[in-house]
Structure formats: structure tokens, C-alpha cells
CHARMM internal coordinates of N, CA and C (Angstrom, degrees):
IC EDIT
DIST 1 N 1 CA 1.4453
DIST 1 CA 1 C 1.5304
ANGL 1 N 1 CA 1 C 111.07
DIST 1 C 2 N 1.1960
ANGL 1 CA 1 C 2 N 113.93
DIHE 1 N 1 CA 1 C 2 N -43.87
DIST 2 N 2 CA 1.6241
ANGL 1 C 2 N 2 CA 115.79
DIHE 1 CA 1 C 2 N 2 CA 168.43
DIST 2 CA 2 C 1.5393
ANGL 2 N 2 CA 2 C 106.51
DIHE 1 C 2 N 2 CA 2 C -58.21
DIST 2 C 3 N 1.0893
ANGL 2 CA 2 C 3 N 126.79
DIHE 2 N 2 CA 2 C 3 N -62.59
DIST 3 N 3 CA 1.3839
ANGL 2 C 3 N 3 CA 109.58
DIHE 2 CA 2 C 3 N 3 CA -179.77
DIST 3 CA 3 C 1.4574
ANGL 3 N 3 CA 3 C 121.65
DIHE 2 C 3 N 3 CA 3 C -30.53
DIST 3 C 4 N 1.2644
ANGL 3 CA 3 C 4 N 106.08
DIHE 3 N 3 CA 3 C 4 N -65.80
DIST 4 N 4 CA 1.5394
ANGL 3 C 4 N 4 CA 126.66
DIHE 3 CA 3 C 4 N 4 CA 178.48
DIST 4 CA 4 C 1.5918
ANGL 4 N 4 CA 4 C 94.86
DIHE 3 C 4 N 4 CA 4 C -41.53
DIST 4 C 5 N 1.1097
ANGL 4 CA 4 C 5 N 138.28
DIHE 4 N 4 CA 4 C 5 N -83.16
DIST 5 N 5 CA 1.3434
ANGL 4 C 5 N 5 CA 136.90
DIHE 4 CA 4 C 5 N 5 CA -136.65
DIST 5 CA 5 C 1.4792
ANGL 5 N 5 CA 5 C 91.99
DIHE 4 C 5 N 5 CA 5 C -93.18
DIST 5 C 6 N 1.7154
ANGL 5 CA 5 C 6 N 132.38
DIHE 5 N 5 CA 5 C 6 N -1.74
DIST 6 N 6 CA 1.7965
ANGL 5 C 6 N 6 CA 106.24
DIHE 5 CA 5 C 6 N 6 CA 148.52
DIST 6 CA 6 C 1.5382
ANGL 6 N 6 CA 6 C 101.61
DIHE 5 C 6 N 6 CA 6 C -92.72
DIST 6 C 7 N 1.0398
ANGL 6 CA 6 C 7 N 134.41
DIHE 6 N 6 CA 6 C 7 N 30.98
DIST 7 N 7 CA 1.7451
ANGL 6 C 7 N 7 CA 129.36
DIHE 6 CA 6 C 7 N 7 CA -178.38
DIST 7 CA 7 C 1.3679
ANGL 7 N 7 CA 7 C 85.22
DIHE 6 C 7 N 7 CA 7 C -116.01
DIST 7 C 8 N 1.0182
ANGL 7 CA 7 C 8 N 139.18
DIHE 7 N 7 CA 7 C 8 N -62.57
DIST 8 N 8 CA 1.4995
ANGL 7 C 8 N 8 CA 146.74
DIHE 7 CA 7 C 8 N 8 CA -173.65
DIST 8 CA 8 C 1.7229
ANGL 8 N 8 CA 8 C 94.90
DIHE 7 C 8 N 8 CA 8 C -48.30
DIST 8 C 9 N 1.1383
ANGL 8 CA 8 C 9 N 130.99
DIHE 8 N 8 CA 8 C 9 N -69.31
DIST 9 N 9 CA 1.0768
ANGL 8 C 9 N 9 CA 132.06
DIHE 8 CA 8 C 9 N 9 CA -153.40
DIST 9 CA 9 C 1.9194
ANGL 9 N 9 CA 9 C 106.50
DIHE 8 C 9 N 9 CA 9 C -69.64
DIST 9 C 10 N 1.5252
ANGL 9 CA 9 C 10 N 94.47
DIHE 9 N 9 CA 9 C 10 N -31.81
DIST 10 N 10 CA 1.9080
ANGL 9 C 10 N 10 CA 108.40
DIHE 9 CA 9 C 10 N 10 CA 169.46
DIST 10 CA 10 C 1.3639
ANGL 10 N 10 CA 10 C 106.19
DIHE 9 C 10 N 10 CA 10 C -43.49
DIST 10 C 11 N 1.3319
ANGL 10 CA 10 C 11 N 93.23
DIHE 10 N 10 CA 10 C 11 N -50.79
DIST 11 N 11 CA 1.4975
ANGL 10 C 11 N 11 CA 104.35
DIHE 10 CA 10 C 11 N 11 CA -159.61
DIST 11 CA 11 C 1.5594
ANGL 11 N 11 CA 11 C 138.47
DIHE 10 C 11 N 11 CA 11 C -38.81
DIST 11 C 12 N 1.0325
ANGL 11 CA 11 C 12 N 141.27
DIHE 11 N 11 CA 11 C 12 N 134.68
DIST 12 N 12 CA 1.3469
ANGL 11 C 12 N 12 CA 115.85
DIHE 11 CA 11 C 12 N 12 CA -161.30
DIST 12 CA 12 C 1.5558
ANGL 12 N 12 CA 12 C 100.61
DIHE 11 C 12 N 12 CA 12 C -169.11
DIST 12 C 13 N 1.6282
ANGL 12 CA 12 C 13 N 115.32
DIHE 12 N 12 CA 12 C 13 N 49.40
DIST 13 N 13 CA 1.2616
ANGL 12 C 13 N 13 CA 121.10
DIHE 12 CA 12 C 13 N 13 CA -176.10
DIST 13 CA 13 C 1.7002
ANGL 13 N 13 CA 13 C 101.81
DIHE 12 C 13 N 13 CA 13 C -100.38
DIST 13 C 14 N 1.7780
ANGL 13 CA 13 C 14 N 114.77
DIHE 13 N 13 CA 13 C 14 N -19.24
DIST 14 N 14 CA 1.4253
ANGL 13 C 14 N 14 CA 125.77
DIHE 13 CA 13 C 14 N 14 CA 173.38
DIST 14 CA 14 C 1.7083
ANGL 14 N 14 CA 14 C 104.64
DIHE 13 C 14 N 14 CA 14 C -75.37
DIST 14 C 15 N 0.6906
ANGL 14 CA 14 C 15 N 129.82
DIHE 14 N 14 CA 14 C 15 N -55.79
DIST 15 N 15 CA 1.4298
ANGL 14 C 15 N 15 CA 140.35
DIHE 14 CA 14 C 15 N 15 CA -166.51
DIST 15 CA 15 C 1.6037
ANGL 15 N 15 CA 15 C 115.73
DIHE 14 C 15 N 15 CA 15 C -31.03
DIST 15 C 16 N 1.1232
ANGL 15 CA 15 C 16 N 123.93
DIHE 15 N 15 CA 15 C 16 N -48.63
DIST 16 N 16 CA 1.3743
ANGL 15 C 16 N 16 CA 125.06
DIHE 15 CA 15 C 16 N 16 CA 174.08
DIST 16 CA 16 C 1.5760
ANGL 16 N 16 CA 16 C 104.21
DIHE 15 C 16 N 16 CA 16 C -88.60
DIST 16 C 17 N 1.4943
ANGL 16 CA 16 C 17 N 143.77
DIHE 16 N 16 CA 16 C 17 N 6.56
DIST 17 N 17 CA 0.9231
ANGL 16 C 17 N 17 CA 120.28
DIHE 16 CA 16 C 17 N 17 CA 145.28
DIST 17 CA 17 C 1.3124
ANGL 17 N 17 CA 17 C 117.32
DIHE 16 C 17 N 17 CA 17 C -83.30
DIST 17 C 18 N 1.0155
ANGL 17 CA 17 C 18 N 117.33
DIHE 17 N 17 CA 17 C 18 N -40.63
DIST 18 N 18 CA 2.0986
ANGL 17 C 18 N 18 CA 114.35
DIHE 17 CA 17 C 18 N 18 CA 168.78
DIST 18 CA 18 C 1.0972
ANGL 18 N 18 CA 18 C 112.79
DIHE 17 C 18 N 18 CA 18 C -34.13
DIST 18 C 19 N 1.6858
ANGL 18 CA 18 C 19 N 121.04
DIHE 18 N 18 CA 18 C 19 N -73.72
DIST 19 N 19 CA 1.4699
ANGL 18 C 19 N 19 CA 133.68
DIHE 18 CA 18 C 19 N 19 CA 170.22
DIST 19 CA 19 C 0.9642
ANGL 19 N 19 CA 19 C 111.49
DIHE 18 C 19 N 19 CA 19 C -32.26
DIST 19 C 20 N 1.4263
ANGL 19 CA 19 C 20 N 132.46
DIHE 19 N 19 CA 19 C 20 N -29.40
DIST 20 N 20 CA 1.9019
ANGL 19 C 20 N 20 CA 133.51
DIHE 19 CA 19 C 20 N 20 CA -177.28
DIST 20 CA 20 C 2.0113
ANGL 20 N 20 CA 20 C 106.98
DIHE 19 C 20 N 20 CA 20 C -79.49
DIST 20 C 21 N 1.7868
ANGL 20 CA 20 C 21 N 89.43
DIHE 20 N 20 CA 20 C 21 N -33.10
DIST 21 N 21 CA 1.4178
ANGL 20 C 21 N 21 CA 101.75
DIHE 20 CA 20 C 21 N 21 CA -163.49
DIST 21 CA 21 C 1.7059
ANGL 21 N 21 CA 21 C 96.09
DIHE 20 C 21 N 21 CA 21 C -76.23
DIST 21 C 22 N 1.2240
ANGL 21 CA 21 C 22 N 110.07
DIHE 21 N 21 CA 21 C 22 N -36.43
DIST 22 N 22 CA 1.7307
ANGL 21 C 22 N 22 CA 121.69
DIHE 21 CA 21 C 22 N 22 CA -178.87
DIST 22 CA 22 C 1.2512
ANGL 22 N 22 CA 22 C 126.03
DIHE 21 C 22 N 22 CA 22 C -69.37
DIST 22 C 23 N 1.4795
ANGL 22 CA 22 C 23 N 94.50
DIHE 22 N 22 CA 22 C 23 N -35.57
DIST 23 N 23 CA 1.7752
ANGL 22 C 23 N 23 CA 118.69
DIHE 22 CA 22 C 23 N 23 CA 161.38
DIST 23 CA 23 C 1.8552
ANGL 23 N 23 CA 23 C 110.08
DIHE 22 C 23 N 23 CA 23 C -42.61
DIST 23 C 24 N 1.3379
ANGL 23 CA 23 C 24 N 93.86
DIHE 23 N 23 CA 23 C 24 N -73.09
DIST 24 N 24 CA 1.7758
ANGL 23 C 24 N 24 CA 139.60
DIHE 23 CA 23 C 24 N 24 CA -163.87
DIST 24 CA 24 C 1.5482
ANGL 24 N 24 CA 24 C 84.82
DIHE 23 C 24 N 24 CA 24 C -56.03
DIST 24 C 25 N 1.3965
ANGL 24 CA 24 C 25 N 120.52
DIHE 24 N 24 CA 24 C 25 N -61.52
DIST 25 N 25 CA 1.6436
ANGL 24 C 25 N 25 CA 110.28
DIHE 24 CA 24 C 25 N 25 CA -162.25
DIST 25 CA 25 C 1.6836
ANGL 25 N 25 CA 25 C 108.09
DIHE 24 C 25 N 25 CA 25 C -78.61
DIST 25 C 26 N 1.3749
ANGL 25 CA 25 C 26 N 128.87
DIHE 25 N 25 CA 25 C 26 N -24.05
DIST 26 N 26 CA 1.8029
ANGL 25 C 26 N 26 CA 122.14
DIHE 25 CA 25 C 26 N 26 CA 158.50
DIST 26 CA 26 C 0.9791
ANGL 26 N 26 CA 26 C 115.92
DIHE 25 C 26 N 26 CA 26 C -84.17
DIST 26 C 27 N 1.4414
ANGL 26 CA 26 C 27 N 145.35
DIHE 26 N 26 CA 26 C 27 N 18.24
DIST 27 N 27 CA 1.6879
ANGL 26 C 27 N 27 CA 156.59
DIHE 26 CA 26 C 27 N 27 CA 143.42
DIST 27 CA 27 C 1.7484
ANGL 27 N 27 CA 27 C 105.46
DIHE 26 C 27 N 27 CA 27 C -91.97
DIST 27 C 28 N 0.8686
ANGL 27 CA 27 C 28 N 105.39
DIHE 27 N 27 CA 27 C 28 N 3.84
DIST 28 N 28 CA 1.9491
ANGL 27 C 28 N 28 CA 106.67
DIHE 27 CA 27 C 28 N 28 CA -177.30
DIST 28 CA 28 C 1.7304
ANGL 28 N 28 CA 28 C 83.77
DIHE 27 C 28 N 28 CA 28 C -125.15
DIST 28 C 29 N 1.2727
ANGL 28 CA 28 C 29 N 153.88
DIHE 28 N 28 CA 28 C 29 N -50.96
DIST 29 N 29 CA 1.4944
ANGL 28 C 29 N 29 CA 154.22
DIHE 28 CA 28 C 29 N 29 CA 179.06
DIST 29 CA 29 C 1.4804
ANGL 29 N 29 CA 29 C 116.41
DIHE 28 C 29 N 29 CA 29 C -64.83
DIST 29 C 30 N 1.6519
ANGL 29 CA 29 C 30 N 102.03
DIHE 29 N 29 CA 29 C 30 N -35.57
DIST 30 N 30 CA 1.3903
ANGL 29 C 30 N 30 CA 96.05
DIHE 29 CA 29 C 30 N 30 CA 176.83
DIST 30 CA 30 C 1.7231
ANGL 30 N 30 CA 30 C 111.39
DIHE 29 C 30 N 30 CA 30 C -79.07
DIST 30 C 31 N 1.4223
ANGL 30 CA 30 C 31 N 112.79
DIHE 30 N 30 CA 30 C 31 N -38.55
DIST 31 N 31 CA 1.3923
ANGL 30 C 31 N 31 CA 119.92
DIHE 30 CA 30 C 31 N 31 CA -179.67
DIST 31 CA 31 C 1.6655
ANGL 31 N 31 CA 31 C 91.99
DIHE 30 C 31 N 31 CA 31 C -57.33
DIST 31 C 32 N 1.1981
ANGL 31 CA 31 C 32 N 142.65
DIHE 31 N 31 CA 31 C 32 N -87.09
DIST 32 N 32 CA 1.5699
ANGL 31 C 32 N 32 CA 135.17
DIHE 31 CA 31 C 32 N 32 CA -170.77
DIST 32 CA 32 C 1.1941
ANGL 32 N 32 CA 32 C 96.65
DIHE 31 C 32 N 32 CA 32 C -31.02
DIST 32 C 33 N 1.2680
ANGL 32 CA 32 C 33 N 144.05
DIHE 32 N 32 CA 32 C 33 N -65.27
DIST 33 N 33 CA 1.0626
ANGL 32 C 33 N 33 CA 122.54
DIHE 32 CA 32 C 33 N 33 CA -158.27
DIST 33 CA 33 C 1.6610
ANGL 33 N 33 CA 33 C 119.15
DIHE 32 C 33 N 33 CA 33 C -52.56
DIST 33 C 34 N 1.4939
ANGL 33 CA 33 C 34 N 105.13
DIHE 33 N 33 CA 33 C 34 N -53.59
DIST 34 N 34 CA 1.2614
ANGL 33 C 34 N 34 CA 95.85
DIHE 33 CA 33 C 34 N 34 CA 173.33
DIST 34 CA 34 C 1.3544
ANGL 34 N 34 CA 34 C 144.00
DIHE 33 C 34 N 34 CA 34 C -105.72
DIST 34 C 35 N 1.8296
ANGL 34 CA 34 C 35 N 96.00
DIHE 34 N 34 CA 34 C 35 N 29.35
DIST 35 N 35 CA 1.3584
ANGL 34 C 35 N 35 CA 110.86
DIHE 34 CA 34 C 35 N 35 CA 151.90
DIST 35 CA 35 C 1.1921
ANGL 35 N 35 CA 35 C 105.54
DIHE 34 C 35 N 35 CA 35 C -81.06
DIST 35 C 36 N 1.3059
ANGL 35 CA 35 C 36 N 138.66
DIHE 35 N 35 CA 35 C 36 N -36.27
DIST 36 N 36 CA 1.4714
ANGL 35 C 36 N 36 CA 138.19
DIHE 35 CA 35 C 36 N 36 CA -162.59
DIST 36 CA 36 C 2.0110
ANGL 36 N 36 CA 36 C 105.95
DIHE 35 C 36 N 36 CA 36 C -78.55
DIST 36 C 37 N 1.0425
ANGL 36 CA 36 C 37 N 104.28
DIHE 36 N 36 CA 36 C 37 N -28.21
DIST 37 N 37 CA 1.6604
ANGL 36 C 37 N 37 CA 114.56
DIHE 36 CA 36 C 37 N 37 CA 178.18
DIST 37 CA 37 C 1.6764
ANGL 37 N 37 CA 37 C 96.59
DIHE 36 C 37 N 37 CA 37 C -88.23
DIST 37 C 38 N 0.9224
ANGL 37 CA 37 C 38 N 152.41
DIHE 37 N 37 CA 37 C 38 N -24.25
DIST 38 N 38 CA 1.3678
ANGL 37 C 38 N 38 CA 164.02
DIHE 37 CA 37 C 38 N 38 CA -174.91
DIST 38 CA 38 C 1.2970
ANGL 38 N 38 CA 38 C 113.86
DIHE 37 C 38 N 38 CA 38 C -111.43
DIST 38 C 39 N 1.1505
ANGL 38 CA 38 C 39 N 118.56
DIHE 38 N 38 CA 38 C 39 N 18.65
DIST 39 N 39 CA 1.5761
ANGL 38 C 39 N 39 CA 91.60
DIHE 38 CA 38 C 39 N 39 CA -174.39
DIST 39 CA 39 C 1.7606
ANGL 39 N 39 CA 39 C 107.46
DIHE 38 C 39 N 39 CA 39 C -101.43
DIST 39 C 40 N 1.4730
ANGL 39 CA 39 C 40 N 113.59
DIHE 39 N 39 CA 39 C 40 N -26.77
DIST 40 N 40 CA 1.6256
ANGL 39 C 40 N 40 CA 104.31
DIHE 39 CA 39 C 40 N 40 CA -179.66
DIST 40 CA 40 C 1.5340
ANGL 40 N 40 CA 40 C 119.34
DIHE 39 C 40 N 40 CA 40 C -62.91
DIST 40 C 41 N 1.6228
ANGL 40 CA 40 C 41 N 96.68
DIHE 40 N 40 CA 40 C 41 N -16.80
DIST 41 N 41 CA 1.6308
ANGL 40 C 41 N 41 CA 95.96
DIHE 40 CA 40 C 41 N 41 CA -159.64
DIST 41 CA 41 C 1.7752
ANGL 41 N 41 CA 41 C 82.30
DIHE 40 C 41 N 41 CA 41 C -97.19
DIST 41 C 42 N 1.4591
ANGL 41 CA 41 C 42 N 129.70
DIHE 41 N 41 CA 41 C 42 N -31.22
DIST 42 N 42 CA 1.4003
ANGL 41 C 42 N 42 CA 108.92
DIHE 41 CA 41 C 42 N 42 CA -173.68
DIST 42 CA 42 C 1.7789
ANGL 42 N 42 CA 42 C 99.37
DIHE 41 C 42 N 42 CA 42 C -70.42
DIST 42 C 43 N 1.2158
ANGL 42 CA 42 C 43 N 131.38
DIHE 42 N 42 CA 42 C 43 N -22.30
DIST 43 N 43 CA 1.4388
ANGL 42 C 43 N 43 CA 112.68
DIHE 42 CA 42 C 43 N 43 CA -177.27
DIST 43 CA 43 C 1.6391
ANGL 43 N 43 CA 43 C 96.83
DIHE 42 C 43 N 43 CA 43 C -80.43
DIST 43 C 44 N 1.0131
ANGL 43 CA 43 C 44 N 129.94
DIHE 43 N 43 CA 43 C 44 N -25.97
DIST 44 N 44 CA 1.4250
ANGL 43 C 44 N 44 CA 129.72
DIHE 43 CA 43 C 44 N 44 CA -177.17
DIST 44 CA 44 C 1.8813
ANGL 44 N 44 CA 44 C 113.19
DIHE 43 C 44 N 44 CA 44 C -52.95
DIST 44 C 45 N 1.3459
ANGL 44 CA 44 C 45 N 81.85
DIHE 44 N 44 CA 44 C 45 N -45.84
DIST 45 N 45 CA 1.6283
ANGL 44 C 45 N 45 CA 106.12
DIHE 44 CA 44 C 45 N 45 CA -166.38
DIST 45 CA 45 C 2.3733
ANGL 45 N 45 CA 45 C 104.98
DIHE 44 C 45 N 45 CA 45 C -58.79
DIST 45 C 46 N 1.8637
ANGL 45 CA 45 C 46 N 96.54
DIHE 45 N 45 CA 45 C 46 N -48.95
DIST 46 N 46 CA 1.3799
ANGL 45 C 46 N 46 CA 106.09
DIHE 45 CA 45 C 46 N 46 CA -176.96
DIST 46 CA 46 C 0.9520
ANGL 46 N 46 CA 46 C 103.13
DIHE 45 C 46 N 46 CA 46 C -89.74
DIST 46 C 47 N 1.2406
ANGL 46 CA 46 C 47 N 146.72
DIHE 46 N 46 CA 46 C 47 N -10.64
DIST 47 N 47 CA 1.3533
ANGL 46 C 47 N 47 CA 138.18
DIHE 46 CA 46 C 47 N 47 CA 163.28
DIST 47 CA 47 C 1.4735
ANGL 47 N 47 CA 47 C 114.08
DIHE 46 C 47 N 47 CA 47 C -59.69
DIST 47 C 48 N 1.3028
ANGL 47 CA 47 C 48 N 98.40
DIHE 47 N 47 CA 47 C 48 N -48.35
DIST 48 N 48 CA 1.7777
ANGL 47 C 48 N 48 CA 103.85
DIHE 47 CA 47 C 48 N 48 CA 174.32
DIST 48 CA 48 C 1.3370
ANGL 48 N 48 CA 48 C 110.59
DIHE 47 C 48 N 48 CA 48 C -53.07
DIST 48 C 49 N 1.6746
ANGL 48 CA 48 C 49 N 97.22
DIHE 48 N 48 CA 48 C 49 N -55.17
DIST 49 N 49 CA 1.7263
ANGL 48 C 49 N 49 CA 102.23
DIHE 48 CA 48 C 49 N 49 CA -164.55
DIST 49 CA 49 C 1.9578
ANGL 49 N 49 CA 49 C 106.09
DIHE 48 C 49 N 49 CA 49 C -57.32
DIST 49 C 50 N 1.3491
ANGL 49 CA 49 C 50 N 106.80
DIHE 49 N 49 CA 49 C 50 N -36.63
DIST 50 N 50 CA 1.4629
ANGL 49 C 50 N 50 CA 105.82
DIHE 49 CA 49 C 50 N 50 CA 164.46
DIST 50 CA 50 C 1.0982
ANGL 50 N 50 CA 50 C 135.85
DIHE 49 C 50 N 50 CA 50 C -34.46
DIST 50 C 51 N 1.2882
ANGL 50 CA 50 C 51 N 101.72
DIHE 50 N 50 CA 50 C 51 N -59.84
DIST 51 N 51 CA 1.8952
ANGL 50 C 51 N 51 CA 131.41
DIHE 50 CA 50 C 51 N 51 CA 165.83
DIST 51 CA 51 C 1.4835
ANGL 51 N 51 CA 51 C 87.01
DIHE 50 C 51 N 51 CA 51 C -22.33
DIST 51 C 52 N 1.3814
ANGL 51 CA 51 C 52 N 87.95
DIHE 51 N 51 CA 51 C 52 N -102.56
DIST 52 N 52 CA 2.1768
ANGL 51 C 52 N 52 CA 139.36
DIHE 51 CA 51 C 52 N 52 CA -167.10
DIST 52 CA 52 C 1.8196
ANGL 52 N 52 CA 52 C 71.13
DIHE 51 C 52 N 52 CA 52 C -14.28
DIST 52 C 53 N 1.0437
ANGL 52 CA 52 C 53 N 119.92
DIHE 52 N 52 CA 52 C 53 N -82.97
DIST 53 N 53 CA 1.5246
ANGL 52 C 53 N 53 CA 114.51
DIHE 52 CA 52 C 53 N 53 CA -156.37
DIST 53 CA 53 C 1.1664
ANGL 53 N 53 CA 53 C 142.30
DIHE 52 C 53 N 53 CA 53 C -75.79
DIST 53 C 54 N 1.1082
ANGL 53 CA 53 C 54 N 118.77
DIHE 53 N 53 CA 53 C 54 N -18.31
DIST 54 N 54 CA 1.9621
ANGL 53 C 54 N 54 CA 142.35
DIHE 53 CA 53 C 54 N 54 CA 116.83
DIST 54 CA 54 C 1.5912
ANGL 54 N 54 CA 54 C 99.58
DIHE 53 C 54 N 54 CA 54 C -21.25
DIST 54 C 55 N 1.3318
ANGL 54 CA 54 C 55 N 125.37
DIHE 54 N 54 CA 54 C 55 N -73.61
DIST 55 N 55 CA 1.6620
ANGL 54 C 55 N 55 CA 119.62
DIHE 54 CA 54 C 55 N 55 CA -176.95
DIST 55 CA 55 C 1.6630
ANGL 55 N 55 CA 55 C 103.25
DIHE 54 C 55 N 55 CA 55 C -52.15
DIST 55 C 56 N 1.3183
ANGL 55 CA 55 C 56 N 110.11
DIHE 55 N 55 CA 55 C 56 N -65.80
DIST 56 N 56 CA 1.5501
ANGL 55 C 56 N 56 CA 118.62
DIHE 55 CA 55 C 56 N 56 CA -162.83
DIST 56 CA 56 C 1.5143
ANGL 56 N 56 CA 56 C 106.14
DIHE 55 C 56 N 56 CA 56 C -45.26
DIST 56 C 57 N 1.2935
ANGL 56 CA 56 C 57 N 106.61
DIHE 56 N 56 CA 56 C 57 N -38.94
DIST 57 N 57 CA 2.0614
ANGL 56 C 57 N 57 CA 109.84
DIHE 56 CA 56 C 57 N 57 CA 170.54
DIST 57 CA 57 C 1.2095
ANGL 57 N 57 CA 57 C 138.02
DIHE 56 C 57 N 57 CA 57 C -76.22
DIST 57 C 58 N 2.0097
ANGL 57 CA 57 C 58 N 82.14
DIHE 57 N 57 CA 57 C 58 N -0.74
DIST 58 N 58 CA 1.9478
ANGL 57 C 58 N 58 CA 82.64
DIHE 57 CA 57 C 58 N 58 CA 173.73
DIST 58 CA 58 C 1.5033
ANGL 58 N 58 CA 58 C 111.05
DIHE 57 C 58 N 58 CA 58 C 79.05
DIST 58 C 59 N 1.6385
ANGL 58 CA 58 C 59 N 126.24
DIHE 58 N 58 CA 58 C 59 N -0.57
DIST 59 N 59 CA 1.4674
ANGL 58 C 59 N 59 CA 124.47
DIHE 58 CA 58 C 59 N 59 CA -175.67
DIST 59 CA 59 C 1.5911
ANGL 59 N 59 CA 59 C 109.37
DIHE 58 C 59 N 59 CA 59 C -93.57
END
COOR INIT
IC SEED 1 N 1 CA 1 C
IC BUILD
């Protein structure tokens, strides 16, 4: 049983998927974040670009 549970504890074939998962979940917090600080001026921004190209088509 000791064997087993220092082989288990060696083990370290999980480890870089966590780190990917830990990675993955502060690249998904940082994006909210600064979609949420950005977001009036990014609708500001396509609204324009809407405009501009609505005019440019003559519609």
C-alpha cells in the first residue's frame, strides 16, 4: 500500500492538464474583464463602422 500511494503521489501525468485548465480559466477572467470595461466604447466603435458602411453602399 505504501508503494502505491508514493507512485500515486510521483505521479504527475495530471498536472499539466490542470495548469492548462488554470491557464484557460485566467484567459476567460481576463477577457470578461475587459470586455466588461470595454464594452460601451466597443459598441460605439461598430456602430460607427455600421454607419461608414450603410453610407459607403448608398443604403
Amino acid at each position: 500500500m505504501t508503494k502505491l500511494l508514493k507512485a500515486f503521489v510521483r505521479d504527475e501525468r495530471g498536472v499539466s492538464a490542470m495548469e492548462y485548465a488554470i491557464l484557460a480559466g485566467i484567459v476567460v477572467v481576463a477577457l470578461a474583464a475587459v470586455g466588461t470595461t470595454f464594452s460601451s466604447s466597443m459598441s460605439d466603435i461598430f456602430t460607427n463602422l455600421t454607419t461608414k458602411v450603410k453610407s459607403a453602399a448608398g443604403s
